[in-house]
N, C-alpha and C positions, 0 to 999 in steps of 0.2 A: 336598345339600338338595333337597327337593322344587320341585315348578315353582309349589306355591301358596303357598309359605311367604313372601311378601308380598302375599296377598291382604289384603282389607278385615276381616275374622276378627281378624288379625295387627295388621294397622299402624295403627302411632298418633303418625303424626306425617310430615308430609308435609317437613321437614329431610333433610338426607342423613343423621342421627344422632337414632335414636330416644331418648326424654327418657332411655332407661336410659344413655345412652352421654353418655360427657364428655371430648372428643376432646382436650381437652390433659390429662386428666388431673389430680389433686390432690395434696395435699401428701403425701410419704411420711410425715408424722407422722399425720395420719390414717390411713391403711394401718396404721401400728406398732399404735395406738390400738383400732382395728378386729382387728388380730393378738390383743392382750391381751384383748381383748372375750372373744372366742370362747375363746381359753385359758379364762377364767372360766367362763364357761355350758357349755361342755361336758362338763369336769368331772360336774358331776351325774349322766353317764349311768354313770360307772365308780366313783363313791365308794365302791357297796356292795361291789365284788370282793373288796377285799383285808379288809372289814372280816367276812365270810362266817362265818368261824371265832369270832371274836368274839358276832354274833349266836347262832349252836347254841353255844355255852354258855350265853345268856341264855333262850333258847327250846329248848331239849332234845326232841326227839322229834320233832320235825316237819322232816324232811332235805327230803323233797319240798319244802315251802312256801319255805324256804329257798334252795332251789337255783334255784328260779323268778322270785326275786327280781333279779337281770341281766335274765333272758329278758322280764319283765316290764316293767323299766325299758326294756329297746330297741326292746318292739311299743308302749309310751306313746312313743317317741320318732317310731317308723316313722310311728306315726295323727297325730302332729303335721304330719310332713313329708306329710302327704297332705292334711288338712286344714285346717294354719291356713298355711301357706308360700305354699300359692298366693295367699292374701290378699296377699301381696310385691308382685304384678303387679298389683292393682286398688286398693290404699289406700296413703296415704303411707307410707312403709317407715319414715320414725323413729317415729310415735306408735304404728305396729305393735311396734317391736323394744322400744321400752321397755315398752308394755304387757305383752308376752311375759315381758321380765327379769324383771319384780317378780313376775309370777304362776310364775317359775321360783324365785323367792327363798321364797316361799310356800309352795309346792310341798315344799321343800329342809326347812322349818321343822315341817311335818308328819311329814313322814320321821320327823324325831326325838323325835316325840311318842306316836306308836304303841305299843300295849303287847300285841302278837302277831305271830308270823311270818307269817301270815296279812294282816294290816293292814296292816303293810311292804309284802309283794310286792303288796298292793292299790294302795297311794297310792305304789308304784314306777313306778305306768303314767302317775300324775299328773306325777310328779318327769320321766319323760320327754316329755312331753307340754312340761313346761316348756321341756326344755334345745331343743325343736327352734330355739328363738330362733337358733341355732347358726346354722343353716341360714337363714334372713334377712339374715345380717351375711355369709355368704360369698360369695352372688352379687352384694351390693352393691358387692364388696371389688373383684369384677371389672368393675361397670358402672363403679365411678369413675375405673377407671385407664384411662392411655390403650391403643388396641389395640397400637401396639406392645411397651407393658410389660404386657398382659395376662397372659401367664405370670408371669412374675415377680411380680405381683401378688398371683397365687391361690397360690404356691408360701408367699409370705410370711403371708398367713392362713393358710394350711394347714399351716404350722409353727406357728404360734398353738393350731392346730388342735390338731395331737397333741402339744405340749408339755402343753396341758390335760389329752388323752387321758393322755398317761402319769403327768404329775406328779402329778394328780388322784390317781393309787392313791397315790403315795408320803405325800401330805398325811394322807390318809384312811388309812392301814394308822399312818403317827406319830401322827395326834392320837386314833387309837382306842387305840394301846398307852399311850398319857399317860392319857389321860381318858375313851377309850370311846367306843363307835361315833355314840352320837347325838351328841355334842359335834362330831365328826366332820362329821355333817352340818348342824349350825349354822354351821360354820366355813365349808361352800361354800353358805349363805345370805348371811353374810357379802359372800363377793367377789360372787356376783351383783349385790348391793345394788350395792358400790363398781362395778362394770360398767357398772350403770346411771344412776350419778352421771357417769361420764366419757361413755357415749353421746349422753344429755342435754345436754353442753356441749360435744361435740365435732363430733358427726354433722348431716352437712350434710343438708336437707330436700328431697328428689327426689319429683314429681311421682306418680301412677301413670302405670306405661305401657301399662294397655288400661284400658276403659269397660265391657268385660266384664262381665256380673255374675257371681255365685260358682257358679251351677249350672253354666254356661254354661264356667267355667274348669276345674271338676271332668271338665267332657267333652269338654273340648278335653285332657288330659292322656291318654286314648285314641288322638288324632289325632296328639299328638306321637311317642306312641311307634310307631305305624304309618307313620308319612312318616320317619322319622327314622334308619336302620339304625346309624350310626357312637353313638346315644345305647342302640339295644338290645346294641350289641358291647360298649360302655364299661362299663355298668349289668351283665349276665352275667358279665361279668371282676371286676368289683369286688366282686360277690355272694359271690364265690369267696375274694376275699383277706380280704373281712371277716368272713366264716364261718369261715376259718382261724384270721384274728388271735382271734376271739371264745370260738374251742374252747379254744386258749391259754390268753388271761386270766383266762377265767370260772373256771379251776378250777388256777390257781396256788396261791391262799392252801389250795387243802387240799391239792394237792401237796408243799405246804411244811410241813404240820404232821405229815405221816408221816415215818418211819425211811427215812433217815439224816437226814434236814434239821431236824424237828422245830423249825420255825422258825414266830414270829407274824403278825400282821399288818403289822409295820414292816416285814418282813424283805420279805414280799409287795410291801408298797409300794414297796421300796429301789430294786427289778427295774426301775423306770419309771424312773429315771435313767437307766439304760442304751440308755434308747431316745430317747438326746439324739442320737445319728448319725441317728437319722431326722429327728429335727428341722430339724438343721446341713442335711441334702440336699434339703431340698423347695426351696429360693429355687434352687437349683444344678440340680434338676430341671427348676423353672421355666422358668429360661434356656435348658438345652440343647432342651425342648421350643418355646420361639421359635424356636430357630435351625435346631434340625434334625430337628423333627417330634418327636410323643411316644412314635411305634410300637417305636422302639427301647429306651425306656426302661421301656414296660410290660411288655416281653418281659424285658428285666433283670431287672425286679421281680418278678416270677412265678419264676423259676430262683431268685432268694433266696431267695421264702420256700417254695420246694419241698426247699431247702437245708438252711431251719435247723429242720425237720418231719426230716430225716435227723441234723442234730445233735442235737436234744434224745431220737431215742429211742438212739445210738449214742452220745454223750460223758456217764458217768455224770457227778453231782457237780452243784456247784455252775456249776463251769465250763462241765459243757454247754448247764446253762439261763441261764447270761449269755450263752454265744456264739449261741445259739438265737435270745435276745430282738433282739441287735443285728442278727440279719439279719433275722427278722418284720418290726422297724418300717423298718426299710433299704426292705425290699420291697414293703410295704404301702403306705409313702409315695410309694413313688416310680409305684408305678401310678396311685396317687390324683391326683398331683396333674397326669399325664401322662393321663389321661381326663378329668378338670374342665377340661382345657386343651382339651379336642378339644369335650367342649359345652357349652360357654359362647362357642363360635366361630360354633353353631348360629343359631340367632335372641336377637339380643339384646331384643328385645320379651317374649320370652316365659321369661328366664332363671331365672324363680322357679320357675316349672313346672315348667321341662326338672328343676332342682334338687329339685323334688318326686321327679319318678320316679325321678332316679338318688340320691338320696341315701335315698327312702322304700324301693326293692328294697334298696339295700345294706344298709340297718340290718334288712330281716327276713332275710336273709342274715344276718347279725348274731346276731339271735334264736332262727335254726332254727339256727343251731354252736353258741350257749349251750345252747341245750336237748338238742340232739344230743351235746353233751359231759359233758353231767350225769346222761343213759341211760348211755351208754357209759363214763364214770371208777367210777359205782359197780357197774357189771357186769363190766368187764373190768380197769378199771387204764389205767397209764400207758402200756403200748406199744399196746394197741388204740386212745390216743387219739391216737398220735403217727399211726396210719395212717388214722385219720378224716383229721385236716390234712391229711395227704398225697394224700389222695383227690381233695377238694374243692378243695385248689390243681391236681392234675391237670386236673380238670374246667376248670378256666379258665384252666389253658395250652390245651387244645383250643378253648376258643370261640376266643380271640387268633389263634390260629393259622389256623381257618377265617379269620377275618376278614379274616388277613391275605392269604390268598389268593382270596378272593373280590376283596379291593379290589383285590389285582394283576390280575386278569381284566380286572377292567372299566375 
């Protein structure tokens, strides 16, 4: 940490525990609460994946506009986490997070009313823009717990986290093969609504912890990323695995509807069960990062999912892309929730921020694998995408690995 990071800029509160921190911590029923929260709202950034196939039958001729529809949802998600998350740090965080819900339930209810592929991938920037509410409820997750269950804490949202992630396609690939894509997205209007019935009654009301105004926060996320190396090490590693996970999902449901698989959008969806092993290991993450740091478990995580980029382009079938899926989320989880543990350690004053940059680079990370995957599946196919994956997890074993001997140096 740098030598000014409790200058006057920073601090807001002259306690040994700034107002974001709650030294005994709160009930794990809120935590659960806060878990399912985030399940719900996240959701919305992956409903279109698996329903892709579904849509070009409805909109015929337009592959482009269609294929941009992900990459669209995850730069509305990115410009959220840059723009409205740092609000986290200067306005009360619950009339924030519900305002967000409903304008994500909203969001969700347009989706389904659109009548062009064009108009989709439009109000998909909106629909992400909604879900960043995501990112409001996870750094809370970790100001309300105490610090020695802070891992654990974030382990346990962030299995909320990607059970959303994943389940979200299975809901969306089954209620598009019953009834159709837009019904689909009525259905995660739905749970946002009920999200925000249970935030409303549950979520305790914390303070802001700066006085900051908002220009003022937008250019202190400069400062953080400049004083801060362990949040640029974190942020480049994660860029890498969520580029990978995104080249993945974005273009499973048309994977699935070529020879031999010729499979719909349920089937697409099905896949997201399989990534209940990442779910099961984030609280287990958690812990072993309390106890004995996270650097080993990132490094874990990176050799998975370099792993399962070598099983899905070598195990043809079905079987290659289940054992594929189980080590991606395996791997992606477990770095995720082994860098959230390293900054959210950083300044707890500023944890909304610091969540801006590292969650705002990951998801265009995110955006530049979706869209890099939908060049490269319609030009090349399936094994040139297997060594995109493969690329871009390279690429963030290397930064890891500087890191990690830069920090032994010093």
């Amino acid at each position: 940490m740098s030598k000014d990071s409790h200058s006057p800029q920073f601090a807001t509160s002259s306690s040994q525990h700034p107002p974001s921190e709650t030294p005994g911590g709160v009930s794990p029923w809120i935590q659960w609460v806060l878990s399912v929260c985030v399940a719900c709202t996240v959701g919305a950034i992956y409903y279109n994946q698996p329903m892709l196939g579904a849509i070009s039958v409805q909109f015929p001729g337009h592959p482009v506009a269609i294929g941009m529809i992900p990459t669209a949802t995850q730069l509305g998600y990115a410009l959220g986490l840059l723009l409205l998350v740092p609000l986290g740090d200067m306005l009360p965080r619950r009339g924030l997070i519900l305002i967000q819900t409903l304008a994500a339930a909203l969001a969700l209810i347009l989706a389904g009313m659109v009548q062009s592929a064009a108009g989709l991938a439009a109000v998909s920037v909106l629909v992400g823009l909604g879900a960043s509410v995501t990112q409001q409820i996870v750094p809370l997750a970790a100001a309300l717990a105490a610090p020695s269950r802070r891992g654990a804490a974030v382990g346990m949202v962030m299995s909320g986290l990607f059970c959303g992630i994943l389940l979200s396609r299975t809901l969306s690939g089954w209620v598009t093969d019953m009834v159709g894509w837009r019904a689909a997205f009525e259905a995660g209007a739905v749970l946002d609504l009920l999200a925000g019935v249970a935030l409303a009654i549950m979520l305790p009301s914390l303070p802001p912890v700066t006085r900051t105004h908002y220009g003022a926060l937008l250019v202190s996320l400069g400062t953080l990323w400049r004083q801060e190396p362990v949040l640029r090490h974190a942020t480049f590693i994660q860029i890498g695995q969520f580029a990978a996970f995104s080249i993945f999902w974005s273009i499973l449901a048309l994977r699935l509807e070529q020879p031999p698989f010729e499979l719909g959008a349920g089937a697409a969806g099905l896949f997201g069960i399989l990534g209940i092993a990442g779910i099961l290991i984030a609280p287990v993450t958690g812990r072993l990062a309390d106890r004995r740091g996270p650097e080993l478990m990132i490094g874990l995580g990176l050799i998975l999912v370099l792993a399962s980029w070598g099983v899905f382009c070598a195990v043809p079938g079905i079987a290659g892309l289940a054992a594929g899926v189980v080590l991606l989320d395996l791997g992606v989880q477990a770095t995720q929730v082994s860098n959230q543990h390293r900054i959210y350690a950083l300044r707890p004053d500023a944890r909304a921020r610091i969540n801006t940059i590292y969650m705002g680079l990951m998801f265009l990370g995110g955006a530049a694998g979706s869209m890099l995957a939908s060049l490269v599946w319609h030009q090349g196919g399936w094994t040139p995408l297997c060594l995109l994956g493969a690329t871009v997890t390279m690429l963030a074993i290397s930064v890891h690995v500087t890191a990690t001997r830069q920090q032994k140096r010093s």
